[in-house]
MIDOFI-526966 format. One record per residue (C-alpha): residue number from 0; x, y, z. Coordinates in Angstrom, 1 decimal. Layout:
BEGIN
+------+--------+--------+--------+
: zase :     c1 :     c2 :     c3 :
+------+--------+--------+--------+
:  NUM :      X :      Y :      Z :
...
+------+--------+--------+--------+
END
This chain:
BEGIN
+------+--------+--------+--------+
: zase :     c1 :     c2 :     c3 :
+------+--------+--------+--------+
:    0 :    0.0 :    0.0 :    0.0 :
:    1 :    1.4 :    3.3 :   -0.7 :
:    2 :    1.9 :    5.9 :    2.0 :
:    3 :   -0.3 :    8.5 :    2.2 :
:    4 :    0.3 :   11.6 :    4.8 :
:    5 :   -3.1 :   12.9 :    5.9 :
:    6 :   -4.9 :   14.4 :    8.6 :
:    7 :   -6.0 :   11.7 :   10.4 :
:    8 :   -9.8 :   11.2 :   12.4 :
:    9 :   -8.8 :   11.9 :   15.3 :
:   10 :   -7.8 :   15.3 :   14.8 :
:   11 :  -11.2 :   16.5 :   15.0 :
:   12 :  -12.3 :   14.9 :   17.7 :
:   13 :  -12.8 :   18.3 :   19.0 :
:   14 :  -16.1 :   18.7 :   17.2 :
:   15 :  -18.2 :   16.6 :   18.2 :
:   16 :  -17.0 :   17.5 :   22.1 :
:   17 :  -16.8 :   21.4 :   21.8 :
:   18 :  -20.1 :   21.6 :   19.2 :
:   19 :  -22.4 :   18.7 :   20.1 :
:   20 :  -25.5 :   20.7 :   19.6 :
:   21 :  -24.2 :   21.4 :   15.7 :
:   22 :  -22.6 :   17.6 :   15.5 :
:   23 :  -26.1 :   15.7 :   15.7 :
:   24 :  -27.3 :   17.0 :   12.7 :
:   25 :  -25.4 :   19.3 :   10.2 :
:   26 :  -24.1 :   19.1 :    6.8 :
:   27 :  -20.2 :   20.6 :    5.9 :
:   28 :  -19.4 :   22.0 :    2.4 :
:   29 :  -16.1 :   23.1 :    1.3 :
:   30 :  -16.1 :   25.3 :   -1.7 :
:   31 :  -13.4 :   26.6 :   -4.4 :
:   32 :  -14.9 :   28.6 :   -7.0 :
:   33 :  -17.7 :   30.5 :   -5.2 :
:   34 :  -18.1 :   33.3 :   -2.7 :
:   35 :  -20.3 :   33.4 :    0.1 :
:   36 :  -23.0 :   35.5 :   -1.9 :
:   37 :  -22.7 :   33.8 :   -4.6 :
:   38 :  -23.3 :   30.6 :   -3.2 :
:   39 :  -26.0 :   32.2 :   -1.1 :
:   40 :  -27.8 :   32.8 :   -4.6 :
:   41 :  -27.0 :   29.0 :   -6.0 :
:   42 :  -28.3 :   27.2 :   -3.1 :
:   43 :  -31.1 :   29.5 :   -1.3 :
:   44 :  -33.6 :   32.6 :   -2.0 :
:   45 :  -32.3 :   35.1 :    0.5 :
:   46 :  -29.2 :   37.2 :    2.4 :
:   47 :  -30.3 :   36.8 :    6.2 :
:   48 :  -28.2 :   38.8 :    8.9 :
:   49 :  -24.6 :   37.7 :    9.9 :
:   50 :  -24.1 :   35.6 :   13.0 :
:   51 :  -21.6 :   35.1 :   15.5 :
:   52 :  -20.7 :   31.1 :   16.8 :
:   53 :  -22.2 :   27.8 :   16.2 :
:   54 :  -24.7 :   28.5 :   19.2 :
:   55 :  -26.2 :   31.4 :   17.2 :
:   56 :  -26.3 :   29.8 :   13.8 :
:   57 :  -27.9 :   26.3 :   15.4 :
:   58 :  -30.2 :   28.2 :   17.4 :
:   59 :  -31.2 :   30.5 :   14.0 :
:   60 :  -31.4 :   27.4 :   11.9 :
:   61 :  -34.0 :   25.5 :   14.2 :
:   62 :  -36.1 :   28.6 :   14.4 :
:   63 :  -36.1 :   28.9 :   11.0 :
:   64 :  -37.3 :   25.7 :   10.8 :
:   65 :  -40.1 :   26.4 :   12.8 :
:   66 :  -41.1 :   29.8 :   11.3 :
:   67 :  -41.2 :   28.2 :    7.7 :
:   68 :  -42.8 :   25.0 :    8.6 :
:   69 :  -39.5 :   23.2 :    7.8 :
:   70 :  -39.9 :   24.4 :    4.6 :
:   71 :  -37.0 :   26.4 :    4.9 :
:   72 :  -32.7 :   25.7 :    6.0 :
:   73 :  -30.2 :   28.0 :    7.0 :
:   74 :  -27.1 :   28.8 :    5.4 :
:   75 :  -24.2 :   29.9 :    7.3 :
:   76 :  -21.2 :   31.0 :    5.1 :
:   77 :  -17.4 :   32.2 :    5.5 :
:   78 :  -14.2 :   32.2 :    3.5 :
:   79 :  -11.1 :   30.1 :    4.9 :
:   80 :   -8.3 :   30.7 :    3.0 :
:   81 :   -9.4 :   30.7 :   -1.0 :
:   82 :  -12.3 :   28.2 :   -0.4 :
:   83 :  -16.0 :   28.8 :    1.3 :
:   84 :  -17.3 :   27.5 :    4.3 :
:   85 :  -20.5 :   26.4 :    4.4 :
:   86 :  -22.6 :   25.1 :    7.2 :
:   87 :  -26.1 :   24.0 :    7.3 :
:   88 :  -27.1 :   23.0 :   11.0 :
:   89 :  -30.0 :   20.4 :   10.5 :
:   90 :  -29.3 :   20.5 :    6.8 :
:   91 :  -28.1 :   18.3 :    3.7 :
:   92 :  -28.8 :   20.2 :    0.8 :
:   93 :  -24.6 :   20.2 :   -0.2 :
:   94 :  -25.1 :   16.5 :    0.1 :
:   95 :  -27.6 :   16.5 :   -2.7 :
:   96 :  -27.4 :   15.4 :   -6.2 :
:   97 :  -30.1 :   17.6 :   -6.9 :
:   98 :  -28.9 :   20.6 :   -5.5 :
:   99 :  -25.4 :   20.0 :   -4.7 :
:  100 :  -24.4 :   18.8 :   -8.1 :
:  101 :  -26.0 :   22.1 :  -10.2 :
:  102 :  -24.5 :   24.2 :   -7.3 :
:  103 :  -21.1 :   23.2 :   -7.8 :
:  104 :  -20.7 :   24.7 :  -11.5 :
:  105 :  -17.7 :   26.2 :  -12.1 :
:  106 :  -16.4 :   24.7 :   -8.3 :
:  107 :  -14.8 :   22.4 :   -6.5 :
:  108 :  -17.0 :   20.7 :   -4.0 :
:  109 :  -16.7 :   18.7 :   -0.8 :
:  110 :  -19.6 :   18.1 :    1.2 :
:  111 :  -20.4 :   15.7 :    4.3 :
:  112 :  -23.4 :   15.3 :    6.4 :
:  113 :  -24.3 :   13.3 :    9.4 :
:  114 :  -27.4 :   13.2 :   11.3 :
:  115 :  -28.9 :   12.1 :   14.8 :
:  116 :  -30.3 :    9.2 :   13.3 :
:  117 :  -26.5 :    8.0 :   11.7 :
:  118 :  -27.5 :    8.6 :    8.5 :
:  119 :  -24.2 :   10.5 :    6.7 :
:  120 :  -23.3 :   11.0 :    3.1 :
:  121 :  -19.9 :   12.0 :    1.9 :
:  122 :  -19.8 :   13.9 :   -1.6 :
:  123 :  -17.2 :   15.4 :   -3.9 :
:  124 :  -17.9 :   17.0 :   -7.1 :
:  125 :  -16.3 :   18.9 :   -9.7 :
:  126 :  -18.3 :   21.5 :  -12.1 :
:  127 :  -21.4 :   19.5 :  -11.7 :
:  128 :  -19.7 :   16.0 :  -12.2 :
:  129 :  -20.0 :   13.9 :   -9.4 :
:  130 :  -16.3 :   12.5 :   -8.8 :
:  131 :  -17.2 :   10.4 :   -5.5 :
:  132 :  -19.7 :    9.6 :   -3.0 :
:  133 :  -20.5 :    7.4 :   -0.2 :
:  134 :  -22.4 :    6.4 :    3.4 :
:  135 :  -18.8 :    7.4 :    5.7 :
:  136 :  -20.7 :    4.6 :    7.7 :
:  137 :  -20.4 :    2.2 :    5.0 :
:  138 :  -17.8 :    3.1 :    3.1 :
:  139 :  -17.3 :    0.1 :    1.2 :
:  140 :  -20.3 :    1.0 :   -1.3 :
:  141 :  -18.8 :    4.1 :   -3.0 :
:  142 :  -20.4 :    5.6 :   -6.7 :
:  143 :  -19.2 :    8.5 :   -8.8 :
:  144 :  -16.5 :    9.0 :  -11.8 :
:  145 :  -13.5 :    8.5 :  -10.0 :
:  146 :  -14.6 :    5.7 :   -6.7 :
:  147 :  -11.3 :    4.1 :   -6.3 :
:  148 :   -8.7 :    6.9 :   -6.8 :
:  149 :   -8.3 :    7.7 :   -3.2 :
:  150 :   -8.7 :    4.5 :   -1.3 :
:  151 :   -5.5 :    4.6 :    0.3 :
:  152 :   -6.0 :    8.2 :    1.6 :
:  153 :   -9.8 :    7.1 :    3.0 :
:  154 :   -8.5 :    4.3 :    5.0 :
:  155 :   -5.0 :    6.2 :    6.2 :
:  156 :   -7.9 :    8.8 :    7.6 :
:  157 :  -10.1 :    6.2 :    9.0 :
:  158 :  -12.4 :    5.1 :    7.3 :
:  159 :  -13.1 :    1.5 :    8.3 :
:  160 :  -13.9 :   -0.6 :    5.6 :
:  161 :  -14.5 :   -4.3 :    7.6 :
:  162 :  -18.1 :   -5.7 :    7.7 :
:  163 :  -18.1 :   -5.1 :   11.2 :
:  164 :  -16.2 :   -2.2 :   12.3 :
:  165 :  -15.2 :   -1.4 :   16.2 :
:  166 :  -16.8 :    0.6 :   18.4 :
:  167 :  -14.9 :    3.4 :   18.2 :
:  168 :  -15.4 :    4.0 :   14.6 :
:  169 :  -16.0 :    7.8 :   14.0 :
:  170 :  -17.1 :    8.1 :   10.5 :
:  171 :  -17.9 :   11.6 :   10.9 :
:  172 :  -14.3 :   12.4 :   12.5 :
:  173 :  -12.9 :   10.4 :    9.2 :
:  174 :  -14.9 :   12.8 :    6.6 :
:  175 :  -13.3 :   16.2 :    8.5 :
:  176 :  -10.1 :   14.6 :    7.9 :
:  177 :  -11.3 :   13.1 :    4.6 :
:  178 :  -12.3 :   16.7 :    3.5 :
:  179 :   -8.9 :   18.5 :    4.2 :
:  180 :   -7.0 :   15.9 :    2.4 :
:  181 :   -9.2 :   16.4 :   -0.8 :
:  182 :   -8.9 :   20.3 :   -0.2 :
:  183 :   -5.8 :   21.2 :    1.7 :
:  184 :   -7.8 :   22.8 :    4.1 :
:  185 :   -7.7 :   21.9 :    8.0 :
:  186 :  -10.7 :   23.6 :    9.9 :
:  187 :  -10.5 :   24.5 :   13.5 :
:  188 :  -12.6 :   25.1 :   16.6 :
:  189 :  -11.6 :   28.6 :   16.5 :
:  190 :  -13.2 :   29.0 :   13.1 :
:  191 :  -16.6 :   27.3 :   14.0 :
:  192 :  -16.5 :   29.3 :   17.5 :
:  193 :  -15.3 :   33.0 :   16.4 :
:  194 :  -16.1 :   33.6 :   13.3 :
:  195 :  -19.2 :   35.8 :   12.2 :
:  196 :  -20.6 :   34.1 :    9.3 :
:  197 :  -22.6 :   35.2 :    6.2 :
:  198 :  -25.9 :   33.9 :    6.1 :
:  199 :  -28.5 :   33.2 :    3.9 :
:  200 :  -32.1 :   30.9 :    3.8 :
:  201 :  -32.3 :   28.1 :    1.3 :
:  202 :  -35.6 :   26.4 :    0.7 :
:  203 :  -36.1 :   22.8 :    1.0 :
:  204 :  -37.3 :   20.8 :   -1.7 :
+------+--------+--------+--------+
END
């Protein structure tokens, strides 16, 4: 097997421990290609006052919920670097083919989502081509134009591929890890605590 030097599962432990509220039920989209706004226009209807923290933006996103008769998800947005954050508390749009794949135009895409029930899905795309995805929990069944071509890097992350994987499997740990191998980009808590975030309302359909 070749070597491959990534960030490994573990590393973001932290998130699930500092953010448990966000952790149940979110989905995570790294972007390169797209600004905040713009994305804001792909994937929802409407710019929504900045927020400060992941306690604001779950809090914002369940009331939202509410207001619109779940007919409506909160986006909260920031750049890190050259790419854009995106975070959907109780969300999955970035996870869609439907929505995910026609938003990512012009992009590079990586989204994962998890939520309280262990459903999770892992997607990368490319300019509206879907290059990989897969249940992190399952991550032997994988579909997409290019399934295989980082196999060693998904198991030197943590991905478990064995029929019956241990206990401390962390699927959701392996996609953060997953997600800054494929983009180079290595989130912290400081940027899901401090930052004041873009936000915008997408519907759901």
């Amino acid at each position: 097997m070749i070597s491959v030097m990534v960030a490994r599962s573990a590393e973001y432990a932290w998130f699930e421990e500092l953010f448990p509220e966000l952790a149940e039920a979110c989905c995570i989209t790294l972007v390169d290609g797209a600004g905040p706004e713009e994305l804001i226009g792909r994937l929802g209807d409407a710019s929504l006052p900045g927020l400060t923290g992941t306690s604001a933006i779950t809090d914002t996103a369940f009331e939202l919920l509410d207001e619109s008769n779940d007919q409506d998800q909160l986006l909260a947005l920031t750049r890190v670097g050259a790419w854009t954050l995106v975070i959907e508390p109780n969300g999955y749009l970035g996870v869609t083919e439907d929505r995910g794949l026609p938003a990512s135009a012009g992009t590079r895409w990586i989204s994962h989502f998890v939520n309280i029930n262990g459903v999770d899905t892992f997607l990368w795309a490319e300019d509206g081509n879907l290059r990989l995805a897969f249940e992190p929990t399952f991550p032997e069944s994988r579909w997409g134009s290019d399934p295989d071509g980082h196999l060693d890097a998904m198991r030197a992350v943590g991905f478990d591929f064995a029929l019956e994987p241990p206990d401390d499997y962390a699927p959701a740990q392996a996609c953060f890890a997953f997600a800054e191998h494929l983009t180079g980009v290595a989130l912290t808590a400081d940027t899901f605590r401090d930052t004041t975030f873009q936000c915008g309302r997408a519907p759901i359909r």
